[in-house]
N, C-alpha and C positions, 0 to 999 in steps of 0.2 A: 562630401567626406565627413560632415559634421554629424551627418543622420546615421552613416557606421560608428563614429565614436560615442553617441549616445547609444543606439543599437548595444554595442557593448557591453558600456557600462549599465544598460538595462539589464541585461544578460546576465554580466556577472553578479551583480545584484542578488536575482533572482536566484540563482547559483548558490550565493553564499547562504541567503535566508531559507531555502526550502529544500535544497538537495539530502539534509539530514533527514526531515523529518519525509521527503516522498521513498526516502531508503527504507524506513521504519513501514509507510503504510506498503510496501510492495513485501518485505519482508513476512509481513503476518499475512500475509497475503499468498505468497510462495513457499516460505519456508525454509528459504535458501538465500543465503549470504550473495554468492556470488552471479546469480539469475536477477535479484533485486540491484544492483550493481548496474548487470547490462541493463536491464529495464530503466531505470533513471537513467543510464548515459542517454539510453535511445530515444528518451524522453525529450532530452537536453536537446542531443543533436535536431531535432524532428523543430523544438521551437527554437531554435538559431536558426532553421534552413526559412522557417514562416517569416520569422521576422526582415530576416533578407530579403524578402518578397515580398514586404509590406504590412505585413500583418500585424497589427494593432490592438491591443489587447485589452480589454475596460478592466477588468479583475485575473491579472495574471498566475497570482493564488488560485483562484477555480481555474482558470484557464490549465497550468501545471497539475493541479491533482484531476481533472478530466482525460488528458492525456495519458496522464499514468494510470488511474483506471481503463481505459480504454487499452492500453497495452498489457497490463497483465491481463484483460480478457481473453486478449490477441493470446497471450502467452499460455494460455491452458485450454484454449482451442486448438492450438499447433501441438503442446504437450502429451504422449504418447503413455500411456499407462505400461509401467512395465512392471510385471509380480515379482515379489520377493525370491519364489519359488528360481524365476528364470533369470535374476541376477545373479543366485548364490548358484546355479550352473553355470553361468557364464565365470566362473570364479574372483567374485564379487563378496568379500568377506565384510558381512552388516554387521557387525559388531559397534557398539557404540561408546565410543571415550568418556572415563569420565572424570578426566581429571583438568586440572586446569584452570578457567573461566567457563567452562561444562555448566556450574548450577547453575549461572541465571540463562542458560540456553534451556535449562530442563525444567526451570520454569517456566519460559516464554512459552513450550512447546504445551505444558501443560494446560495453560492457562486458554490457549489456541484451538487447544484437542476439546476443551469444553466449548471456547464458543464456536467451533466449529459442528457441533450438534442445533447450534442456533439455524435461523433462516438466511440465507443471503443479507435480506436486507437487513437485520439488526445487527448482523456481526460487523454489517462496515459500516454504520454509524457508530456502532459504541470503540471500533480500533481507529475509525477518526476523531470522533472526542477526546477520549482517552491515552490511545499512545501517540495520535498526531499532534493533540492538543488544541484541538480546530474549535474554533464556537461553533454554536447552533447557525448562526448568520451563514460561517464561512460555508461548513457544511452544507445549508440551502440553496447556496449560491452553487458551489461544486455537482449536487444533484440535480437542480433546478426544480426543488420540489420548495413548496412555503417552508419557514422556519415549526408553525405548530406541525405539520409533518413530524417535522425530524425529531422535535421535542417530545411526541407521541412517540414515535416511534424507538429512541432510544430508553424513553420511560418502559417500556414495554420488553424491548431486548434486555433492560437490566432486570426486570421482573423476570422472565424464562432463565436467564445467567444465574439468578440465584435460587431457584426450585432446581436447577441444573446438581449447582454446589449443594444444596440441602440432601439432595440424593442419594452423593457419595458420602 
């Protein structure tokens, strides 16, 4: 019983320290509030069910952001492209709000829409550096590529990010 109540408290733990910030990298990742939502529950629940069963974790930090990568891969492999065109017959009114707490949604999106012209691999090191707040270590560890990698390769993405802005 002692290895459920640390179980747990590992659990919760890990809950309390990283469920913010794996909401943030599925967000810029998805785009969607409540998709980043289910994605981290489904995260959660996936390492509850491992640890139940043993599963032992050396860096549950990577351990966590690998899983969550790995399910938003899941989730726009499954994700179904539907056009604008065939929403707004289905009557589907895209109109966009903007009042509210709207700007800094309109700059997230902004900011997204650019490094989203980057390559895979530099847009998700620099929205793990930067809005996860991950080190270079953490990040290497989470990849399992070396840290000069990632340090290369974020120097590099933030060079294209800024010929990007120089642009517009």
């Amino acid at each position: 019983m002692s290895n459920e109540k640390e179980y747990k408290k590992l659990f919760l733990d890990l809950y309390e320290k990283h469920s913010n910030e794996l909401f943030r990298y599925c967000f810029f990742k998805t785009g969607g509030r409540e998709q980043s939502l289910e994605i981290v529950q489904e995260v959660y629940m996936k390492t509850w069910v491992s640890m139940q069963n043993g599963g032992i974790f050396d860096n549950p930090k990577a351990f966590l952001y690998a899983a969550t990568r790995n399910a938003v891969t899941d989730w726009y492999r499954k994700k179904k492209a539907v056009s604008l065109d065939e929403l707004s017959e289905a009557g589907f009114d895209a109109t966009y709000e903007t009042s509210g707490n709207n700007f800094d949604r309109v700059e997230v999106e902004r900011i997204i829409d650019k490094a989203g012209k980057l390559e895979e691999k530099y847009r998700e090191v620099i929205i793990l550096k930067f809005v996860n707040d991950l080190s270079v270590t953490e990040i290497a560890d989470m990849l399992g590529e070396s840290e000069n990698n990632i340090s290369v390769r974020l120097h590099r993405g933030l060079e294209k990010l800024k010929k990007i802005y120089v642009k517009k």
